[in-house]
Each structure stands twice: as C-alpha cells, then as structure tokens.
C-alpha positions as CSV (number, residue, x, y, z in Angstrom):
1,X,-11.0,-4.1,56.2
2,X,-9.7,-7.8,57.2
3,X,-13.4,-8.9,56.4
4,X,-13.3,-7.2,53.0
5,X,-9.8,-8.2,51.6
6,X,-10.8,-12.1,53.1
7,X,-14.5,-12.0,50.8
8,X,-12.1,-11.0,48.0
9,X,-10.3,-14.0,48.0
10,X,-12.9,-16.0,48.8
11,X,-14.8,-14.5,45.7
12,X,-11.1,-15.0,43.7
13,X,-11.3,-18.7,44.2
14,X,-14.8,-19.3,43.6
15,X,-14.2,-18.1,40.6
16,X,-11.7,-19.5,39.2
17,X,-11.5,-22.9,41.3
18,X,-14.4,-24.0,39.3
19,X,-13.6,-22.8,35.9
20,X,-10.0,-24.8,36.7
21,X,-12.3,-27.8,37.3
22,X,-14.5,-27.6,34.3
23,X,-11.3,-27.2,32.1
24,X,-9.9,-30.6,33.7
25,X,-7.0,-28.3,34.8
26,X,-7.1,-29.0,38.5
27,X,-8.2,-27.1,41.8
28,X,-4.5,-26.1,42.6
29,X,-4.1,-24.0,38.8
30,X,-7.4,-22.0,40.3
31,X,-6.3,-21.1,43.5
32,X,-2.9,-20.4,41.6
33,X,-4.7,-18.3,39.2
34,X,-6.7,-16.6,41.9
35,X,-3.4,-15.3,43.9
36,X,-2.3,-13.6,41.0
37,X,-5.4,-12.0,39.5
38,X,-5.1,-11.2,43.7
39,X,-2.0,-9.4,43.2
40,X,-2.8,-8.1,39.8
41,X,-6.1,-6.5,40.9
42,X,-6.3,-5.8,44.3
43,X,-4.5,-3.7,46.7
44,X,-4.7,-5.8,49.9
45,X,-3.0,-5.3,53.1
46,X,-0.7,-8.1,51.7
47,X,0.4,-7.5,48.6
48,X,3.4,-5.9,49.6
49,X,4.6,-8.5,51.7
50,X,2.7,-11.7,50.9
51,X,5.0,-13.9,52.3
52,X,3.2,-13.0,55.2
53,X,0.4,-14.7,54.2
54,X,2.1,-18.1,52.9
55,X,3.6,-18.2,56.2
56,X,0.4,-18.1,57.9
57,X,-1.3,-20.5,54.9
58,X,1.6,-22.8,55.6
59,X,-0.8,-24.4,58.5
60,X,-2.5,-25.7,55.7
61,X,0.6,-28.0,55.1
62,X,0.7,-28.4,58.8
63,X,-2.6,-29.9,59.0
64,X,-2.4,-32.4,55.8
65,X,1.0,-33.4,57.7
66,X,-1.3,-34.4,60.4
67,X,-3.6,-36.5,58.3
68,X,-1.0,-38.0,56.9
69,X,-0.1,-39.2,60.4
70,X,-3.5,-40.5,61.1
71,X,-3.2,-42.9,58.7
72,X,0.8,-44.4,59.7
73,X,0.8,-46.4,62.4
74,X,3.9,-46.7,63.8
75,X,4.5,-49.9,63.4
76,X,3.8,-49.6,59.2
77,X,6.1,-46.3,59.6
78,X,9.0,-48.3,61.2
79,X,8.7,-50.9,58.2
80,X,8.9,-48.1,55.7
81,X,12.0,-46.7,57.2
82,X,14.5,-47.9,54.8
83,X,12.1,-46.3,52.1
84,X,12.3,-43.0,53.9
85,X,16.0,-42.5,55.4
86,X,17.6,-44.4,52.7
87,X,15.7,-44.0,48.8
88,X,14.3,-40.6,50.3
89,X,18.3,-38.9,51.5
90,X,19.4,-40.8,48.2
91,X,16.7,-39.2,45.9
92,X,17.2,-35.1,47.6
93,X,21.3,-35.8,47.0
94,X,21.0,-37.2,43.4
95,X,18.6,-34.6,42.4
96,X,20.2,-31.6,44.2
97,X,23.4,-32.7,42.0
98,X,21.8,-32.8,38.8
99,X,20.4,-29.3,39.4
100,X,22.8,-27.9,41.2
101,X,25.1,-29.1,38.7
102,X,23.5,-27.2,35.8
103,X,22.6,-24.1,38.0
104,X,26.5,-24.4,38.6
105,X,27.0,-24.5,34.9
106,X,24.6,-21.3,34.0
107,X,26.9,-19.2,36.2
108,X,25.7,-19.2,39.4
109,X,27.9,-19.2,42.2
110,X,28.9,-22.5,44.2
111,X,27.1,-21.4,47.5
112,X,23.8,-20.1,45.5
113,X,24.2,-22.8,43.3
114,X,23.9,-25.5,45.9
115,X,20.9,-24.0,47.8
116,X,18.9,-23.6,44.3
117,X,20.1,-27.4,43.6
118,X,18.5,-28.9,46.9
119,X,15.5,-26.3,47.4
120,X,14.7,-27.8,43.6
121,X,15.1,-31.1,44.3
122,X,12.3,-30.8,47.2
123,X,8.7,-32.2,45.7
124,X,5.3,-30.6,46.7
125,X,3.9,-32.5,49.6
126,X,0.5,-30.8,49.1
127,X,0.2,-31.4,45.2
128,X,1.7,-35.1,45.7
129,X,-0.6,-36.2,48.2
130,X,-3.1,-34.5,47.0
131,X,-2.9,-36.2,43.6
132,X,-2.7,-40.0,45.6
133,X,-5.6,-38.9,47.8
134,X,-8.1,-37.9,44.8
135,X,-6.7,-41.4,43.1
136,X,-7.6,-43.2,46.3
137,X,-3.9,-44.9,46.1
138,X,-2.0,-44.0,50.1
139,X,-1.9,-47.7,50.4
140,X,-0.9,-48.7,47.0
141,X,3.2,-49.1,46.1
142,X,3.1,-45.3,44.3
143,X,1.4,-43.8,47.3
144,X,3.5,-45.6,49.9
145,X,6.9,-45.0,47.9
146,X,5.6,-41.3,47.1
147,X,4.4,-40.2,51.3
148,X,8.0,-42.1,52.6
149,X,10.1,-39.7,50.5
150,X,7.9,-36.7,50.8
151,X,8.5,-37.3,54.7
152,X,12.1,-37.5,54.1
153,X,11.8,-34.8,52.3
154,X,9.9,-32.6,55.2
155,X,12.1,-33.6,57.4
156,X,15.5,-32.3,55.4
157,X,14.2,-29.0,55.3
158,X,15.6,-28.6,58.7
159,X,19.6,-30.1,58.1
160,X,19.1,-27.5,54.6
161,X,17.8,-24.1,56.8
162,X,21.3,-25.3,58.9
163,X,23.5,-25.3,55.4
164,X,22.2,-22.0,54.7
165,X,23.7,-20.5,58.2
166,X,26.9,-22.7,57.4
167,X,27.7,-21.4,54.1
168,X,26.4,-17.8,54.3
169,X,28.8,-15.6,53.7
170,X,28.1,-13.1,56.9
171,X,26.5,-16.0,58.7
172,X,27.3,-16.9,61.9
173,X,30.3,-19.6,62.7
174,X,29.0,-22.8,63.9
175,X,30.8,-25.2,66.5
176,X,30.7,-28.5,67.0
177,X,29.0,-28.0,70.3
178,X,26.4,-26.3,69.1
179,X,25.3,-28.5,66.2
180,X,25.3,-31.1,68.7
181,X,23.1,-29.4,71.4
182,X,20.7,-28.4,68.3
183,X,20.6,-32.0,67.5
184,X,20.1,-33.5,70.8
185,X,17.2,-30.5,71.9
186,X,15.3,-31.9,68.4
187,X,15.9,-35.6,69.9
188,X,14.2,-34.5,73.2
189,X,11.5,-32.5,71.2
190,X,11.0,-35.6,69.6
191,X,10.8,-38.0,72.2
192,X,8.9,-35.7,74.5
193,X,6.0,-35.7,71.2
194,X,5.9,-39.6,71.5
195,X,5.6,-39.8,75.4
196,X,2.6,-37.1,75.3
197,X,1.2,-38.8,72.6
198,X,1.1,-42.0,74.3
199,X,-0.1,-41.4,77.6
200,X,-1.6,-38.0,77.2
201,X,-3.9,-37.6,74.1
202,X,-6.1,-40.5,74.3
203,X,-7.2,-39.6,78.2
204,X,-7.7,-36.3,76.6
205,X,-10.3,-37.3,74.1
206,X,-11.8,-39.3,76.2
207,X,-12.6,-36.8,78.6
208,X,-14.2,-34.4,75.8
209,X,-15.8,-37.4,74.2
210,X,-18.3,-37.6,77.3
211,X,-18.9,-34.0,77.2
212,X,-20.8,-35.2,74.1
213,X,-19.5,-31.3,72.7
214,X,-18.5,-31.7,68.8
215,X,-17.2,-28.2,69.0
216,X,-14.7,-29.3,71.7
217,X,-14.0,-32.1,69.9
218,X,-12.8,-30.1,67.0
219,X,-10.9,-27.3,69.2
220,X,-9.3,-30.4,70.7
221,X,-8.2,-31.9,67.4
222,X,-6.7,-27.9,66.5
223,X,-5.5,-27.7,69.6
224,X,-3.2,-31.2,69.5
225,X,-2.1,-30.1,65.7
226,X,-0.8,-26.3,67.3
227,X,0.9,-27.7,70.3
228,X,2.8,-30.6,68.6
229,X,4.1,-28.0,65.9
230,X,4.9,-25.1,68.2
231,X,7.2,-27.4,70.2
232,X,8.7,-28.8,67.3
233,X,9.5,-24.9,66.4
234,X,10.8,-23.9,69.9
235,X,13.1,-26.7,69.1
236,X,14.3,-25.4,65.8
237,X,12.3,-28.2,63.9
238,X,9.3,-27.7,61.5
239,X,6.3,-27.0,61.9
240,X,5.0,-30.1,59.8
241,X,7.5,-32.7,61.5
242,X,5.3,-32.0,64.6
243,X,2.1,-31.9,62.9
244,X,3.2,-35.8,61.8
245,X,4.5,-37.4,65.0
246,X,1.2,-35.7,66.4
247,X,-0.6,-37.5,63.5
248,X,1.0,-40.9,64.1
249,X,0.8,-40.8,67.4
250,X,-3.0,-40.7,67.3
251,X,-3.0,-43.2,64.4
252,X,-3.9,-46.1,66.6
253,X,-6.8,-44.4,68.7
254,X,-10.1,-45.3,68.8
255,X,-11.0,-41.2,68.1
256,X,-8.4,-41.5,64.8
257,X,-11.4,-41.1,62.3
258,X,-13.3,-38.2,64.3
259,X,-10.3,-36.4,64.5
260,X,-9.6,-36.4,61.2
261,X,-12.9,-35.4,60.2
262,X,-13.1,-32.5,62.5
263,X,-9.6,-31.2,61.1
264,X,-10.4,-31.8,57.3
265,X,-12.5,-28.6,56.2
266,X,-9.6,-26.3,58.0
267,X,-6.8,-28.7,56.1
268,X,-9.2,-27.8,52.8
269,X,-9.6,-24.1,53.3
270,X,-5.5,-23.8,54.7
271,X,-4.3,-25.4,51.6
272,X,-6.5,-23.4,49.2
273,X,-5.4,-20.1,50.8
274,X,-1.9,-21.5,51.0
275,X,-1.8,-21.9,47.0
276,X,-3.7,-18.5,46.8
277,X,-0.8,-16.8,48.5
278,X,2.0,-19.0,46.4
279,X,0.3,-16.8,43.1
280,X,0.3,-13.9,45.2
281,X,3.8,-14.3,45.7
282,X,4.9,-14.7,42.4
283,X,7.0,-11.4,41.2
284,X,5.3,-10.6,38.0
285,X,8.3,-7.7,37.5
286,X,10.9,-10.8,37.6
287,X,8.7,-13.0,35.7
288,X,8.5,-10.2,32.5
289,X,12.1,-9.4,32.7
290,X,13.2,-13.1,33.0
291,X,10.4,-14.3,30.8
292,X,12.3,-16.7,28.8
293,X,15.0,-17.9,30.8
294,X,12.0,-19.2,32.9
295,X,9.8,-20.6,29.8
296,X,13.0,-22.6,29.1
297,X,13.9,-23.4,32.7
298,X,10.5,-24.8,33.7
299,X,10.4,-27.8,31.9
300,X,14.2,-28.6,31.4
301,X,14.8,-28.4,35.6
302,X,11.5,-30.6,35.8
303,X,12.5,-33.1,33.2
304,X,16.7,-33.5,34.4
305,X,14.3,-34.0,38.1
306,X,12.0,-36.3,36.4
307,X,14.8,-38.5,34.9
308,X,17.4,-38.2,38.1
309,X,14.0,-39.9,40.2
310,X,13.6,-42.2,37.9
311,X,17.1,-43.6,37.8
312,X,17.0,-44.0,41.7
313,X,13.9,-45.6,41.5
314,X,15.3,-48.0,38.9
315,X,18.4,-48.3,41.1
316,X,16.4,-49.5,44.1
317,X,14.5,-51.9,41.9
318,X,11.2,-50.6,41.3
319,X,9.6,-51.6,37.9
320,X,9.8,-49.2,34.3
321,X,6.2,-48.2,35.1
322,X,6.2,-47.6,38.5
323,X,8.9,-46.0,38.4
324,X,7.9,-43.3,35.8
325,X,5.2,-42.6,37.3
326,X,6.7,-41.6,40.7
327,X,8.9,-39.3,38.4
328,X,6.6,-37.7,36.7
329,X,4.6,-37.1,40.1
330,X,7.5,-35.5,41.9
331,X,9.1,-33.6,38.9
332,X,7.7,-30.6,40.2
333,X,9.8,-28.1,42.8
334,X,8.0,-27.6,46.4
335,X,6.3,-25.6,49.0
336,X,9.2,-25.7,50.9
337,X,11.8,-24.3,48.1
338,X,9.9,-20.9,49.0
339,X,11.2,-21.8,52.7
340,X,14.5,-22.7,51.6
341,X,15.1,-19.5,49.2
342,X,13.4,-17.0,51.5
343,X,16.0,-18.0,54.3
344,X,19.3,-18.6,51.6
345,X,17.8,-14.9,50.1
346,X,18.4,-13.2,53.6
347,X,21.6,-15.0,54.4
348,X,23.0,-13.1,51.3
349,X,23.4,-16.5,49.4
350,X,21.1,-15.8,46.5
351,X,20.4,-11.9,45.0
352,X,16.8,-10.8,44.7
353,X,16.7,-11.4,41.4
354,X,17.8,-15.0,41.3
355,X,15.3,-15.9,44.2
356,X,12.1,-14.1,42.5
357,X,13.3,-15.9,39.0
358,X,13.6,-19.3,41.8
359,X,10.5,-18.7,43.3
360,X,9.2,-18.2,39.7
361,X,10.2,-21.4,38.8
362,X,8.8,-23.6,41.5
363,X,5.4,-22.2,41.3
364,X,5.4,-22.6,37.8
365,X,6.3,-26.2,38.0
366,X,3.8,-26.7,40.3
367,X,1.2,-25.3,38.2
368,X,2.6,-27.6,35.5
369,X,2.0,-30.5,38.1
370,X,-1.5,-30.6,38.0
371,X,-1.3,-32.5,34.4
372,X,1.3,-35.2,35.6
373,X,-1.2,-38.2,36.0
374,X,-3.3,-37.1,32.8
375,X,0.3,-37.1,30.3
376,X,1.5,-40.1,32.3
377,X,-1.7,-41.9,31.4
378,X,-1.3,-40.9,27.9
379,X,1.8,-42.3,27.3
380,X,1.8,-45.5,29.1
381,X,-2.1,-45.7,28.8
382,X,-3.8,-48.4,31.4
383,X,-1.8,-50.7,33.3
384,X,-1.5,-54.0,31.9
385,X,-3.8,-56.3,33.3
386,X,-2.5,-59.2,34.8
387,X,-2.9,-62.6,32.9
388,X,-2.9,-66.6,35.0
389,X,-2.7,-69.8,33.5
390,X,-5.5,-71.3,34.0
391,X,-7.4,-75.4,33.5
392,X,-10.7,-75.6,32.9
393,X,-10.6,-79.2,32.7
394,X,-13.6,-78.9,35.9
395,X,-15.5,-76.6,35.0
396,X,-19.6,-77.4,33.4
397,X,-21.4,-76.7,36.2
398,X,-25.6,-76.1,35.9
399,X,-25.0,-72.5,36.0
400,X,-22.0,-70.4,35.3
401,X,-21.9,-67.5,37.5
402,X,-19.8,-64.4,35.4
403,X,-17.7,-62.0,38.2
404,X,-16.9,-63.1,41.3
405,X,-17.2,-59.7,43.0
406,X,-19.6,-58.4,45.7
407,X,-22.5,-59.6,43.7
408,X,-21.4,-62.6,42.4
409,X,-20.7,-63.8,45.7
410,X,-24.4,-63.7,47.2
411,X,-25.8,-64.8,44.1
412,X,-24.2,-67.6,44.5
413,X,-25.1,-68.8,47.8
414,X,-28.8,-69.8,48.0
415,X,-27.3,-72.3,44.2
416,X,-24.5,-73.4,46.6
417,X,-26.4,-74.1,49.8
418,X,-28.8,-75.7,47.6
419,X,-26.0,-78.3,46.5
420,X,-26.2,-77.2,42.8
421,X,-23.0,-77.4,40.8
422,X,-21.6,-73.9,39.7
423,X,-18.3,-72.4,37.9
424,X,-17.1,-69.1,39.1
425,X,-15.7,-67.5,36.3
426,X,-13.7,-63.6,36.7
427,X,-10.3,-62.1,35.3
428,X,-9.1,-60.7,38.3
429,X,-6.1,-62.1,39.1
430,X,-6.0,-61.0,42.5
431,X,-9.8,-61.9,43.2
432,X,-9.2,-65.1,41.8
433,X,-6.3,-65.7,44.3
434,X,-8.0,-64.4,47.1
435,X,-11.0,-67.0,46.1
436,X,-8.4,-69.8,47.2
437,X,-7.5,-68.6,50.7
438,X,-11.0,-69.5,51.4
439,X,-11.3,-72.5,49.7
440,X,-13.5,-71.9,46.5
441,X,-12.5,-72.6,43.2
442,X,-12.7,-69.6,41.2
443,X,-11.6,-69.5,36.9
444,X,-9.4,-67.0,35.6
445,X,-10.8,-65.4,32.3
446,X,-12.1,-63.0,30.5
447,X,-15.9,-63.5,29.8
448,X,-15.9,-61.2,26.5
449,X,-14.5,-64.0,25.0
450,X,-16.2,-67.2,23.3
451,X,-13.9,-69.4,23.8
452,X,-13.7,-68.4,27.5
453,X,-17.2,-69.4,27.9
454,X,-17.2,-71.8,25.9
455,X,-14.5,-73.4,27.6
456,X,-16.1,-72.5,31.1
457,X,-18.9,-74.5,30.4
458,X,-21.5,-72.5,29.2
459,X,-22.4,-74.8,26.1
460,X,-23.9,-77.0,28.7
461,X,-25.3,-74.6,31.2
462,X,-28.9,-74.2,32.2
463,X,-28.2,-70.8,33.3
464,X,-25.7,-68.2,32.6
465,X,-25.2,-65.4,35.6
466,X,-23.7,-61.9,34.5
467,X,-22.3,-60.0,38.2
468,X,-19.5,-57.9,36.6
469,X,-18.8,-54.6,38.5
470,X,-18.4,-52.3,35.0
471,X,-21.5,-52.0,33.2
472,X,-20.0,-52.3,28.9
473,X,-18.3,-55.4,30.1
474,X,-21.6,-56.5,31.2
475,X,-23.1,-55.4,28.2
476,X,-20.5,-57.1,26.0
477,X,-20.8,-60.5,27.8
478,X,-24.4,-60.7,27.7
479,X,-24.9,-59.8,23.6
480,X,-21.6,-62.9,23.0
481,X,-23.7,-65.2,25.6
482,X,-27.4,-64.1,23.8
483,X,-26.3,-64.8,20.4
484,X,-23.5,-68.0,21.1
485,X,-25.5,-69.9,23.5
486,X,-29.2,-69.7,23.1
487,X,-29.7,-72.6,25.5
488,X,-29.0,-71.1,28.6
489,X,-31.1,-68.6,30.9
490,X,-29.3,-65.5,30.8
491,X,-29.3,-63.6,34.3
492,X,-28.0,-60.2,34.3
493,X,-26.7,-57.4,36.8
494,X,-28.0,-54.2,35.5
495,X,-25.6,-50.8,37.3
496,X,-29.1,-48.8,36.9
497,X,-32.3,-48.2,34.4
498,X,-30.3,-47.1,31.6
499,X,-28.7,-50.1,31.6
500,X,-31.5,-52.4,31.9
501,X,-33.0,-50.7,29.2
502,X,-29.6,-51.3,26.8
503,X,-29.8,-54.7,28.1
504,X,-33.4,-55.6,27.2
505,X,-32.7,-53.5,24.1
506,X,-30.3,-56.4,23.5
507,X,-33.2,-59.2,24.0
508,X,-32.2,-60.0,27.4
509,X,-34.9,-60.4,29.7
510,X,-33.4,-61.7,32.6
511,X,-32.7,-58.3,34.2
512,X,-32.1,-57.8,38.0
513,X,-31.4,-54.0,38.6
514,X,-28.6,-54.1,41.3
515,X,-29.9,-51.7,43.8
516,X,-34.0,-52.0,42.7
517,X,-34.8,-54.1,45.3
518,X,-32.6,-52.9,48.3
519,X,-34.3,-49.3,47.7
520,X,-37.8,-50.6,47.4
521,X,-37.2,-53.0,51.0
522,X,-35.7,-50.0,52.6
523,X,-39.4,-47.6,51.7
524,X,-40.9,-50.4,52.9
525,X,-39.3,-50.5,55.8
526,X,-39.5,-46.9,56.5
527,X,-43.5,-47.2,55.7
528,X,-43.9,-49.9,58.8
529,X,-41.7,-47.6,61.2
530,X,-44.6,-45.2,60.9
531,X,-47.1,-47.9,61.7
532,X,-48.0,-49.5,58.3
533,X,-48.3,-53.2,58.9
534,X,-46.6,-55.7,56.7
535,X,-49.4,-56.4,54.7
536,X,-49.8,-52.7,54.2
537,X,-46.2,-51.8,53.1
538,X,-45.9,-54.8,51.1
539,X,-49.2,-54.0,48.8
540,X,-47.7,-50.6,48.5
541,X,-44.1,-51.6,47.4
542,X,-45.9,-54.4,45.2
543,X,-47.6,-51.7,43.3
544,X,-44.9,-49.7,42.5
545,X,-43.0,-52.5,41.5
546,X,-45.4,-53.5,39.1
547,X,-46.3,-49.9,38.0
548,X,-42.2,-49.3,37.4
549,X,-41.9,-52.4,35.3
550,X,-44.8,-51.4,32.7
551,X,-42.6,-47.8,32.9
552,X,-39.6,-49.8,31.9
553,X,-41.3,-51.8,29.5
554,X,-42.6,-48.3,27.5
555,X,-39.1,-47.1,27.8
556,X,-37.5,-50.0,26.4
557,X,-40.0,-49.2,23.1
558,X,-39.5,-45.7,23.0
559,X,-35.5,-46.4,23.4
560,X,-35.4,-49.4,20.6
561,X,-32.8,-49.1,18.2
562,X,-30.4,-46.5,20.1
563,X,-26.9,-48.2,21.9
564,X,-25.7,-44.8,23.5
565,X,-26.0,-43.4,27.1
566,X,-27.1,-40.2,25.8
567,X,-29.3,-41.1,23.0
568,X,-31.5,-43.8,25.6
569,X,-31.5,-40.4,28.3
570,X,-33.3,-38.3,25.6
571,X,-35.5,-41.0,24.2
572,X,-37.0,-41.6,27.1
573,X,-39.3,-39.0,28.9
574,X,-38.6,-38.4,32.7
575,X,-42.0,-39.5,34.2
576,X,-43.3,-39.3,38.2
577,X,-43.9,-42.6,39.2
578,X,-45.8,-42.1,42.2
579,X,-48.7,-40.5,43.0
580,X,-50.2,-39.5,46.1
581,X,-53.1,-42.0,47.1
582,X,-55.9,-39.2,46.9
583,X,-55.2,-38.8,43.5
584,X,-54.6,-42.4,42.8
C-alpha cells in the first residue's frame, strides 16, 4: 500500500511539474498543485494527518541547509556576520511588527497576534534559494544578502518555538535557570558540531574514499547530514541549524564537491515531496469558508512584507534596485510559519480556524512567489549597464579586435606575439578593469556604435576582429563595420551554423564558427586513438571540412533573404553529412 500511495505522487508530479514548467509558472506551483489534486483525489494513508508527511519532507530543507553550508566557508561566514545577526534580527522584528500590527488591528488577540506577526515575517528558504540557485547568483550582493538573512531567519525559529511556551496560556512557567541551561546545552551542541567537524569528518572520507565504493560515499554524505541534525534536536535546536554547521564544516574539504553531488538528487526529490505535502496540507474546508478574507490577505500581508524589507534594506544602505528586488524575493511567508503555527495551534495560542486560514495564507504566498523575479524584471526591466569614461586618443592599431572575452583573448595572441599593433575594444566595465590588473590596455565601448569604431580606429584598420559573447550583438557590429568601413577585413565569431549562415547572409565572409574546429580536432583525435595515423585522420577531417563548407555554402542560397532564427531553421533542409566509407 506504501508502494502504491508513493507511485501516486510520483505520477501527481510528473504531471503537473511539467505542465507548471511549460506555463513558465515554476516547478514549486506543480508540486503545489500536485498535493492538492493529492488531497482532492486520493485517499492516502496521509490525508488525514499530512502534517506527517511535511514533517518527514522537511529533510528536504535539511539537506539544501547542508548545501548551503558546502558552499560558506567559515571564514566568508564570519565576514557575513553582521549581515546575519544584525540586518537579519532587524528584518524578522520590523516585519513581525508590521504584521503583527495589522493582525492586531483585524481583532486577533495580542498573544495570537504576535505568533501570526513573526511566523509571517519568516521567508521560504527553499523558494529563495532556489530562485538564486536557478539564477546562478549565491555569490552575487542579492544572493549573499538573501542566504545571511534566511540563516538568521533558520536560526530564530528556535528563540520563536521558546515564545510560544512563554506566552501560552496553559504553558509551562519558565525560569531563569532553565532558559539558561537550554541556552548553554545548544552552545555545547554547537561547539561539539565544530570539533567533530574538524577533526572527525575529513579522516572519515578519507577512509571510504580508498574503498573506491560510491555507494558508501553517498551513505556517508546521508549519514553526516542525519547525525549533525539529530544532535542539534536532542539539544532543542533545528534540524536545519545542524544540517548547516555540518555543511560549513565540510566547506573547506577536498571531498566538498563529491559530497554535494552525492546528496543533490535526495535534496531534489525531499524538496519536491516537501512542497507536495505543503498542498496536501492546505485545508480546502477553511480555504472555501474564508475565501475572501484570504484572496484579500495574500497580497496585502505580502506587499506591507515587501515594503517593511525594503525600508531595512534602504536603512542599511543597499541601493533602490537592490533593494527591491530582495523585497520582492522574500515577500513571501515560509516553510517554517507551518512550524511556528503548528506548535502556537497546540499551545492554545491560535484556534483552528485562524491557523488553517494561516497556513492558508503562507502556502498561497508561496505559490505567488514563484513570479517574483519575472514582475521584478518587468518593472525595473535589465539592470543598467555600467558606463566609463574613456580616451581613445591611442587607439589605431592594424587590427581592432571587438570583445575582449574568452575568445578575444586567444585571438589575440599569435597578432601580439607577432609584435603587431592591436586595440582591444569591449563594454564591460568590469572586463575592461580586470584588463588593467594585468597590464593590457583594453577600450571601454560599445561596438554597435559608429562613432565607437570610428573613434577606435577602425577607419584605418587592416582588419576588423568580431569575438563578442552574444550572437545579435555580433550580428549588429558586423552589418555597421560591412557597410561603414569597407576597407578593412572583417573576421567574425559565429555562436553556431545558424549564425554563420545570417552572417554570410550579411556579405561577411570572414566566418570562424567558434566551436567548428575544436569538434573536428577532437574526431580526429579520437580516429588516431584507434590507430589511424596522422596522415589518415587528417585526410578524413580535411574532407569533411571541405564537404561541410560546400553544405554551408547551399544553405546560405537556400536561406538568402530571411533575417529570423526560425525562418533560416526551415529554409534549410537537415542533411547527413557523413557517410560511411563503403558507400562513399
């Protein structure tokens, strides 16, 4: 029966996960979506009790706690600290004012009012860093910012479960004494964490390493994630606080990236069935009788969220746009709000009608999350790219070499060792910057414009080269260089064959496809590891070379006259290039 209800929801989110995808709505919104058609449709084991189940899916959070870890090493964590214990406690009091205050307001009472006010003001750490990971941006101010007051926030959840037994109204007294016995047993819990960490888990993995076992390996990397949160637990701590000393801990090990790729498919699959049992959760009875006190709540708790963040964000001197955009990423309520309410709910502090309409509301907002960075990018559109001053007055080299990236760079080299005067020309301020730490002179511009070009020499140069990374800005510069300044020998990076064919479309014929001749050396070199000589695999890559550019050539005719992706795709017919030699 355990087999059968666990196919269902694996059925449930493949399913619905994709259809989220296609409609750009998110993965989260499908495994949402899948928990409740869960509820709606099935009668699992569960149902009556699914906070079972988001208990158990909470390992999910454990487990991206951990990663997180990986990737703080202590010494960047103890730099952030100010960022954490000071913006982070600032941020969960301001917020938990604001919406306590207005929970306060509706006509809740002061002790329920103050639990919905801080569990609110508590942001997703799954949806968060799930939303910097997929934008590539933990290292960047937002994601930095972001993952030191999520932490903060992870780590409150403990001082809030203690308010709730302080304020309940049948809870037990608490003395001094004990609060500071809990304290100081979460200090040892702590420290003990670090010491086995250091001097314990690298001659671990070393040990299993030479077993050469990747299975062990991976029940290792479980194993260290279990352990560091069950002692966090025995000490009254969360789980996830564990999980991230654990993390950090291992941050600077040689076995950091293994470890993390044995635990990612189980953080994957625990965070999908995490947000599977959030929708399972959901009370649809309290939902249809509270319908529109919800509809309305949603977005005016997120938004007075959304504006309290960014006023501490302002306050602590981040800039307009930064500081939106952190809003708008954390406006939503979190994971551990369910915690927080589940906990305050059986202390007495909140009736089960205001936690389901609670509940109700968090995983609402977080479904709402999933479109933060798309509206955020719609109303401040792309970031402002930064502009430098800059002289031309030496440029006019013999050629003028377009983007200074990865490309540019080698391109450059046999001109340079070769003594022949060049001008670097690319409008990354930052590239342009980092140019000068090692000594070579690099122009800031932009090269879709004439007067750029004109004033980087290209009037007098014998060759133009065209290495920018995004293929239309390529396109762009080479039809303004073509037509402006016939004189010099265009040489252009093409991203792939549509490309080149839009580019020789344009009457450029000095097309290098950026990854043609790299593919073609590595055949080659696979043909002479099976015994072809060098002769041999050269005549055979010279052939298909040839063969590929009359292919191109036909393509370019059959493609003449359209300027779109798609149009050049269906103008062309796919054709095998190769044949096998008996046929040849």
């Amino acid at each position: 029966m355990a087999f059968t209800e666990a196919l269902a929801l694996i059925a449930l989110a493949c399913l619905f996960v994709p259809l989220a995808k296609r409609l750009n709505l998110g993965t989260v919104i499908g495994y949402l979506v899948a928990g409740v058609a869960a509820g709606l449709a099935l009668n699992l084991s569960f149902s009556d009790h699914p906070e079972e189940l988001l208990h158990f899916a909470e390992f999910g959070v454990v487990l991206f706690l951990f990663v997180i870890g990986l990737e703080f090493r202590p010494r960047r964590l103890w730099e952030l600290r100010g960022t954490i214990f000071g913006r982070g406690l600032v941020q969960v009091l301001v917020c938990g004012a604001v919406i306590g205050g207005a929970a306060f307001a509706f006509g809740l009472h002061w002790r329920a009012a103050l639990i919905v006010g801080l569990g609110l003001a508590l942001s997703s750490t799954a949806l968060v860093m799930r939303e910097i990971d997929e934008n590539g941006e933990r290292r960047t101010p937002f994601g930095e910012t972001a993952i030191a007051v999520l932490l903060f926030e992870d780590l409150a959840i403990v001082p809030l479960l203690l308010l709730v037994t302080l304020i309940a109204p049948t809870g037990e007294d608490m003395t001094l004494g004990g609060n500071v016995v809990a304290v100081a047993i979460g200090i040892a819990a702590i420290a003990f964490l670090i010491l086995v960490g250091r001097y314990a888990l690298n001659p671990m993995f070393r040990v299993i390493a030479r077993t050469r076992t990747p299975e062990l390996m991976t029940a290792a990397s479980l194993g260290v994630v279990i352990f560091a949160a069950l002692v966090m637990a025995l000490a009254g701590l969360s789980y996830a606080m564990g999980a991230f000393i654990a993390g950090v801990m291992l941050a600077d090990s040689a076995f950091r990236h293994e470890v993390e790729a044995d635990i990612e498919p189980f953080r994957g699959l625990f965070l999908g069935l995490f947000f599977i049992a959030v929708g399972l959760s959901l009370d649809l009875g309290a939902v249809a009788a509270n319908w529109l006190l919800i509809l309305v709540a949603v977005p005016v708790l997120m938004a007075l969220k959304g504006l309290a963040i960014y006023g501490v964000s302002r306050a602590f001197g981040t800039p307009h746009r930064l500081a939106l955009r952190i809003s708008m990423a954390m406006a939503q309520h979190g994971e551990f709000g369910f915690v927080l309410f589940a906990a305050a709910a059986s202390a007495l502090i909140l009736d089960p009608e205001t936690s389901s309409v609670v509940v109700s509301i968090v995983t609402l907002s977080m479904a709402l999350s999933s479109q933060s960075d798309r509206v955020f990018r719609r109303l401040v559109g792309a970031a402002p790219r930064e502009e430098l001053e800059e002289d031309y007055s030496d440029a006019g080299g013999s050629v003028l070499v377009v983007g200074f990236g990865r490309v540019g760079q080698v391109a450059a080299q046999p001109l340079v060792a070769e003594g022949i005067a060049v001008t670097f020309l690319d409008h990354d301020a930052d590239r342009v910057r980092e140019a000068q730490r090692f000594g070579r002179r690099v122009h800031f511009g932009d090269g879709r414009r004439r007067e750029v070009l004109q004033a980087a020499g290209a009037a007098e140069a014998r060759a133009i080269v065209i290495a920018t990374d995004d293929p239309e800005t390529t396109l762009a510069i080479a039809r303004l260089a073509a037509r402006e300044f016939p004189g010099a020998r265009l040489i252009v990076r093409a991203f792939d064959r549509i490309h080149a064919v839009r580019l020789l479309n344009e009457a450029v014929d000095g097309i290098v496809r950026e990854t043609f001749a790299s593919a073609l050396e590595i055949g080659a070199e696979g043909l002479r590891s099976l015994g072809y000589s060098e002769v041999e695999s050269q005549r055979v890559v010279e052939d298909i070379r040839l063969r590929d550019e009359m292919r191109l050539q036909e393509q370019v005719t059959l493609a003449r006259g359209q300027t779109d992706r798609t149009d050049i795709v269906a103008a062309i017919a796919p054709q095998p290039l190769v044949q096998r030699r008996d046929e040849a």
